[in-house]
N, C-alpha and C positions, 0 to 999 in steps of 0.2 A: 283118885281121879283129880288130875290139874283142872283150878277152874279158868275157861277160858275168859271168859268174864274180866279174869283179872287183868288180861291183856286190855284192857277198852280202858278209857276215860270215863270217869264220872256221865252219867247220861246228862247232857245240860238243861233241858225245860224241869226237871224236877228242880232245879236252882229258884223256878220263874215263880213257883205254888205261893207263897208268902207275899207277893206282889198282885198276883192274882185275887187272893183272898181280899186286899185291898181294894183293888178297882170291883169287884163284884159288889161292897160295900156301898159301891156309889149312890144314891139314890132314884137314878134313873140308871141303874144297871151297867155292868160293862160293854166298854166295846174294844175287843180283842183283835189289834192288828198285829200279834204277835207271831202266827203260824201263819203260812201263805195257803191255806187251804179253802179252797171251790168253795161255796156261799148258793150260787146260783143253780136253778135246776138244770138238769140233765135235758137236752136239747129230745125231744120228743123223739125226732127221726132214731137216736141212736137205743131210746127207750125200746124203739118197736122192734127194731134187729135184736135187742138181746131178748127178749119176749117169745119174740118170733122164732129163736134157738132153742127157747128154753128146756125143749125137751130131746134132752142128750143122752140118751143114758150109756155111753161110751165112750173110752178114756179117747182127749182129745191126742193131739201130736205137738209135741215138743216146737217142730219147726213151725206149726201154723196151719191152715188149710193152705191148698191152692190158692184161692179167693182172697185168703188172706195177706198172700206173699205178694198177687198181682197190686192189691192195692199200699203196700208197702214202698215196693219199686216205683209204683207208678207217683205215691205222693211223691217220693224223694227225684226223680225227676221233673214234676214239677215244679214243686214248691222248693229244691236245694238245686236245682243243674244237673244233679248227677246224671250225668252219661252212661249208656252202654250197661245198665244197671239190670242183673238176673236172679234170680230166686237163691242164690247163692251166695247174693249179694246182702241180707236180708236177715234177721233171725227176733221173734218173737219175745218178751224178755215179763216176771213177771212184775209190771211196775221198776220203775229206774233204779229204786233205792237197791233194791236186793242186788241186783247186778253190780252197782258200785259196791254193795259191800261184799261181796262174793267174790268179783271177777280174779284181784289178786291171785287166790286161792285156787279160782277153776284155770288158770294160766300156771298155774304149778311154779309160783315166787315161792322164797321163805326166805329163810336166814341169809343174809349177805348179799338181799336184791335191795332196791332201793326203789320205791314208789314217792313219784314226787306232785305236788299241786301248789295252786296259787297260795300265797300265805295268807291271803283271806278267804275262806273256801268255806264249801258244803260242810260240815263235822266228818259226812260218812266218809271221803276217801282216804283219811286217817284212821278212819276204823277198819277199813277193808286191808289196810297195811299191816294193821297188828292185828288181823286176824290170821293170817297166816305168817307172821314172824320176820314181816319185810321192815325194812327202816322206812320210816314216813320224813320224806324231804320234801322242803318250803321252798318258792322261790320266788322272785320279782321280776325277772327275766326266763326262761327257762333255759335259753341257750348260752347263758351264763352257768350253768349247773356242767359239774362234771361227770361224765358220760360212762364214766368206769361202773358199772355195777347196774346203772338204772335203764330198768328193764318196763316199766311202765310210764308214761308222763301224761298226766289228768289235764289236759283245759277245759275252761268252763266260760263259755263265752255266747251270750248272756251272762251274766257272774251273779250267784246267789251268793254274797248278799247284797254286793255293791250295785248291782244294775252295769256294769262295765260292759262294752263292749269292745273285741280287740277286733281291728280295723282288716282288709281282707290284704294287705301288704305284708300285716305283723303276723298273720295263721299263714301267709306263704312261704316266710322267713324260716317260722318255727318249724314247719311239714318238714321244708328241709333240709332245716338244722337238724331235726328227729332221727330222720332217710341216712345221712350222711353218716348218725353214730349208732344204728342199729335199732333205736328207741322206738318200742311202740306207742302211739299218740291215741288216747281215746279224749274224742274230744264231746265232753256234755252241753248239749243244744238243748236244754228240754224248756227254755224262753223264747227259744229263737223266736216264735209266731207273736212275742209281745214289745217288740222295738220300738219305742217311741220320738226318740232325737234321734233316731241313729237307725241304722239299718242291718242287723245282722245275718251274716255268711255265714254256709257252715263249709267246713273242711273239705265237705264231699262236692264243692263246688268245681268247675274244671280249673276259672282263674286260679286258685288254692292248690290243688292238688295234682294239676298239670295233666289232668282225665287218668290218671290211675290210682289208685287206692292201696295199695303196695303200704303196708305200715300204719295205715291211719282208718278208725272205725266211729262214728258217730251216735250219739245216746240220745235219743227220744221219746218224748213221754207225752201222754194225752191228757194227762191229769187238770193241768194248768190252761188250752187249748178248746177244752171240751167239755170241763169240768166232771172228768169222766178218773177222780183222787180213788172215789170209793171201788171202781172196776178193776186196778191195778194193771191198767191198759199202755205198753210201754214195745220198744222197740230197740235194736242198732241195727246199723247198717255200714259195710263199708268191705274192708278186704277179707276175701274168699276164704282164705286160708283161714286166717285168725276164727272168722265166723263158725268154719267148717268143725273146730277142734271144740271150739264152746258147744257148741250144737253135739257134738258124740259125748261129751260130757254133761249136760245138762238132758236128754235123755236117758242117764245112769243115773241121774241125780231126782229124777221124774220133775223136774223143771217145767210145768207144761201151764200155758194161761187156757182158764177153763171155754171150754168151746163157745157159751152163750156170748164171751168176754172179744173172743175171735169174730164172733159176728155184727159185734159193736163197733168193733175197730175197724170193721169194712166200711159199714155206711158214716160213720166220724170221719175217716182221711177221703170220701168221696164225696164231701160236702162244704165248703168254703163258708158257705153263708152264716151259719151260726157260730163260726171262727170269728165273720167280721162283726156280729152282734153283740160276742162275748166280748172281742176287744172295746167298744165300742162305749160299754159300762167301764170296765176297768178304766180305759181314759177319763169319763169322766169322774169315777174316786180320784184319781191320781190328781188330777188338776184341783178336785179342792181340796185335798191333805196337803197338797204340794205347798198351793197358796195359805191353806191355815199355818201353816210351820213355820213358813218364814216368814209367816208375819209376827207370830207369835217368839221371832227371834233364832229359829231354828237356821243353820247352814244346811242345804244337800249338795254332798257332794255325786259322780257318776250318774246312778238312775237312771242311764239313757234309755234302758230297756230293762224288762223282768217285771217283777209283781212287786216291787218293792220301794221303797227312798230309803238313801242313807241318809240318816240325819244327825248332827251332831249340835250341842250347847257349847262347846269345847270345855266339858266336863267328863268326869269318870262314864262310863256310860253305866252303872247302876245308880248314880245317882238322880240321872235322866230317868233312868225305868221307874226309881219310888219317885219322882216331880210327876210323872206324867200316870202312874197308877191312882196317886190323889184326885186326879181328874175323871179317874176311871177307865183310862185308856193302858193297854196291855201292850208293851211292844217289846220287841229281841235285842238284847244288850247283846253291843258289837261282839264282844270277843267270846259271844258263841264260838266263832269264826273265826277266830286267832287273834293272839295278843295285839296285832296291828290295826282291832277293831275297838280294842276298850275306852277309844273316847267317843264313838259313833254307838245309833241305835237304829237297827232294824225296821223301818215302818209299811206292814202290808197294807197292801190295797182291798185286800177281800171280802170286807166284811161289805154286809149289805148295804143299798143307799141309807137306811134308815139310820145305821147305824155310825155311815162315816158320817152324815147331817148331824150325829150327835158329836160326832169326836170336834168337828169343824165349828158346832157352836161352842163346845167347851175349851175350846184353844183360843176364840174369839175375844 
């Protein structure tokens, strides 16, 4: 048996343990803005829907409930423009990551397709390339890239890590520059709800997409939104077809998010209020890491939006992560994310007030 494993990259946070070990050393404990993960409880309303499910005892569906699909369309016409938007339009996912790292695979790439992303990116859509034997291409432009071969192309706007957003001219450009060489566009939204200087669009907007979706499918996640990491509560949406082929194979594959998880995600995308609550904290982390950083000499670059600052000493960026582990602060050296990141470091916003009032006086 080939191991598939060996396809992958080194996993990168086991790199981070020996840094870790450091800041927990601190004497008033770490504070880990290294992972962007939920901090905050689970907003009650969405507690009592999955509660109120809890007793399923029969295998859920693949695509969703009804209930479920109504409020999927319905967010995405709200809260994205999408037009003209039908249950076919739609598809259930479980949690964002598995899908980016799957999707290659369940689109039937391998040898001599080429999947391409931002050169500073997620890790996973590089993993999702070598999982099924695709070439993993970097780009700085996408429409710069040559069209011969490449059968997927990744935006990620919001940009984990940078906070970048591309502007709703530059996703009309790219739709279709995409449209024009056959290229399918998944484009990852899953910050879209946390834009701060900026305002982010998604794909599925009609300015962008010209009201048809022909080519182009959108990745959403409740994770970050709802702080709903732990339910693996996730979504796309976009063209018919593409959705239609994932949907007959992720039913073979028993792809299904658990029923209780389905009734969580109904009353979450019917509720705005504890979206503006949750943003509402994260602003204000954001604003005092922002200001502890550069005071303390830090540049941010991008950050307009997402759960993160990029921050740079214009130094290596492990030598940033041991400066700032001494202090007891855990954060993501850039070139998690690619070579184009190793002088930047990663700074989430998530951890709780207590802890970012720690990281803020120890930068002080």
């Amino acid at each position: 048996m080939s191991a598939v494993s060996s396809r992958l990259p080194v996993f990168p946070w086991d790199k981070l343990e020996p840094y870790k070990a450091t800041a927990l050393a601190h004497p008033d404990g770490i504070v880990d803005l290294s992972v962007g993960t939920p901090v905050d409880p689970v907003p009650p309303l969405i507690q009592e829907a999955l509660v109120a499910a809890a007793d399923s005892p029969g295998y859920p569906t693949v695509w969703g409930t009804p209930a479920l699909r109504d409020a999927l369309t319905g967010w995405c016409g709200r809260r994205l423009g999408a037009t003209g938007f039908a249950h076919e339009n739609v598809l259930p996912v479980v949690g964002s990551k598995e899908l980016v790292a799957w999707l290659p695979t369940q689109l039937g790439l391998g040898a001599g397709d080429k999947v391409a992303y931002p050169r500073l990116a997620y890790p996973t859509y590089e993993v999702g390339a070598r999982l099924c034997g695709a070439e993993a291409v970097v780009y700085d432009d996408p429409t710069e890239l040559d069209p011969a071969g490449l059968k997927l192309l990744w935006l990620n706007s919001p940009s984990n890590p940078t906070g970048k957003v591309l502007p709703k001219d530059e996703l009309t450009r790219i739709v279709a520059w995409a449209r024009e060489h056959g290229v399918l566009v998944f484009s990852d939204e899953c910050y879209l709800e946390l834009g701060w200087e900026a305002d982010p669009v998604s794909v599925l907007h009609p300015d962008v997409c010209g009201g048809s979706y022909e080519g182009i499918v959108a990745v959403h996640s409740l994770s970050k939104r709802s702080n709903l990491a732990g339910y693996r509560a996730a979504f796309v949406a976009g063209d018919a077809a593409v959705l239609g082929e994932l949907l007959q194979i992720r039913k073979h594959g028993g792809m299904m998010t658990a029923a209780p998880v389905q009734a969580a995600t109904v009353a979450a995308l019917g509720d705005d209020t504890h979206v503006a609550e949750q943003r509402a904290r994260y602003a204000a982390r954001r604003a005092a890491l922002k200001g502890a950083l550069e005071a303390h000499g830090f540049r941010i670059e991008h950050s307009e939006a997402s759960l993160y600052l990029w921050a740079t000493r214009d130094e290596p960026c492990w030598d940033t992560v041991a400066y700032l582990a001494e202090k007891g602060i855990l954060v993501a050296p850039g070139d998690f994310y690619g070579e184009a990141g190793a002088r930047f470091v990663r700074v989430a916003f998530t951890a709780t007030d207590e802890r970012v009032d720690a990281a803020v006086k120890r930068l002080g």
